[in-house]
C-alpha positions in Angstrom: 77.4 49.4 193.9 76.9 46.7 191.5 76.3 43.3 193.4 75.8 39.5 191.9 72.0 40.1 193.0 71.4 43.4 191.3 73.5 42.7 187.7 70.4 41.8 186.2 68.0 43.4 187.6 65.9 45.6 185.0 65.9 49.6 185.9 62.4 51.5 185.7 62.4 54.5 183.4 62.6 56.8 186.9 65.7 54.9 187.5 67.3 55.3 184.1 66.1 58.7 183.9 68.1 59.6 187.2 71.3 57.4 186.4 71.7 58.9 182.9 70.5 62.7 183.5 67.7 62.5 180.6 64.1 63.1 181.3 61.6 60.6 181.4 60.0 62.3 178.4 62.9 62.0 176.2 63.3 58.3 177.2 59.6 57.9 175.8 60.4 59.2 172.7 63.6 57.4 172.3 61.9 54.3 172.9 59.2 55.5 170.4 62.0 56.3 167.5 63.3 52.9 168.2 66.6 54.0 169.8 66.1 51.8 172.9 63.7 49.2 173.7 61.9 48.0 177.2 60.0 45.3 178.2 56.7 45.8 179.8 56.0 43.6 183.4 52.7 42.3 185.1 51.7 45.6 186.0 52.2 46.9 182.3 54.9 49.3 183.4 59.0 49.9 181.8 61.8 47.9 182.8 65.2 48.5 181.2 68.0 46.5 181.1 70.8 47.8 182.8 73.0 48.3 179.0 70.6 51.2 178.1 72.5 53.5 180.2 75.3 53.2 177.5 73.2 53.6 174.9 71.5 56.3 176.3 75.1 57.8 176.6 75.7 57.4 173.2 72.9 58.8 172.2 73.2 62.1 174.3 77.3 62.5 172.8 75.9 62.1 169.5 73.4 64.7 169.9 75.6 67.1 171.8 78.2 66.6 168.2 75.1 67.5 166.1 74.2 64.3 164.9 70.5 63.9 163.7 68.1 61.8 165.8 67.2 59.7 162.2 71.5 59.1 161.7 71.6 57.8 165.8 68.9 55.3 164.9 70.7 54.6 161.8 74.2 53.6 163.6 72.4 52.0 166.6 70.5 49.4 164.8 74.2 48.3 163.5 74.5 47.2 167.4 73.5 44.1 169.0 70.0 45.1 171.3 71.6 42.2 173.9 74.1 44.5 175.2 75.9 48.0 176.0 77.7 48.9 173.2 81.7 48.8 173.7 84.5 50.8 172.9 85.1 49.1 169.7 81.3 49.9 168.9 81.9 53.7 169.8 85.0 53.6 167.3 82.8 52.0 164.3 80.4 55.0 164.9 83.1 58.1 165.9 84.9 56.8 162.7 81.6 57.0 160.5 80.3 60.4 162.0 84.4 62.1 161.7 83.6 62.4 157.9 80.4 64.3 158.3 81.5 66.2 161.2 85.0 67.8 159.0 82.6 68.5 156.3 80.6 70.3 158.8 83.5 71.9 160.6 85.2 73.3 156.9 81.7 74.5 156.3 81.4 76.7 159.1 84.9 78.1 158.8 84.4 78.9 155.2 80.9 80.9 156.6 82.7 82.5 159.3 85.7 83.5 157.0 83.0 84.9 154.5 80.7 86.7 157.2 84.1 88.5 158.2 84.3 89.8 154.4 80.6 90.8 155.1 80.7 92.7 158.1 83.0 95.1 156.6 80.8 95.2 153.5 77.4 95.4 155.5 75.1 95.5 152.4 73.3 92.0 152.1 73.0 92.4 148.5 69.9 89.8 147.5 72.1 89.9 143.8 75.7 90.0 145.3 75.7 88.6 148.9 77.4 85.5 149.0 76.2 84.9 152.8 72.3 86.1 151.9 72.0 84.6 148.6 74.8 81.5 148.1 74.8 79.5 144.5 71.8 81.7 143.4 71.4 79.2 140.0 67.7 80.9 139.3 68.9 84.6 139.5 71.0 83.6 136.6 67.9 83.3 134.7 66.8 86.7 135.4 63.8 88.3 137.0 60.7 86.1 137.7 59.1 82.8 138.2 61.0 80.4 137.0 59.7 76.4 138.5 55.3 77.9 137.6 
């Protein structure tokens, strides 16, 4: 329960690591990719403000959707540091990641529609296999070395 005396009070990385459900390591290297920051106290050890537990969150959906690590960082540094990030924050981000993710999605139905085609043919041509050997430009060229 959140009370007037404990709003503000910082969270160690044990702490965050329990309430979010995300090792202690990965916090680490979160904090060392820049995806969420800490201040150090007089004994030189983590404290979090209580808002990382959103952006932890965030971070964890974004993953689980297939998101890149480098693109999180990206869309996080669009958010204020002072605070957890808010619905209106999620939408900027869903709304930017929707694109890439139905590119995605029409990619993978277009491979599983074409691996269907293969099954039946089973021969993984290197010269005819769409699936094995997609937008071969090179072979076009003929046997060989062609980039030496």
């Amino acid at each position: 329960m959140i009370t007037a005396a404990n709003v503000h009070k910082q969270l160690t990385v044990g702490e965050v690591a329990a309430r979010s459900g995300v090792a202690v390591t990965a916090l680490h290297f979160y904090e060392a990719k820049g995806l969420i920051k800490s201040q150090r106290n007089a004994g030189n050890q983590r404290r979090y403000p209580r808002e990382v537990l959103r952006r932890v969150a965030l971070i964890k959906v974004a993953q689980r959707l297939g998101i890149p690590l480098a693109e999180i960082g990206e869309a996080l540094k669009q958010l204020p540091d002072n605070r957890a990030p808010t619905a209106a924050d999620w939408k900027l981000l869903s709304e930017q990641w929707s694109r890439e993710l139905d590119a995605r999605i029409n990619q993978l139905m277009l491979l599983r529609d074409r691996l269907n085609g293969c099954i039946g043919c089973g021969c993984l041509s290197m010269e005819a296999c769409p699936l094995r050997n997609q937008g071969d430009v090179l072979g076009e060229r003929g046997p060989g070395a062609h980039y030496l």
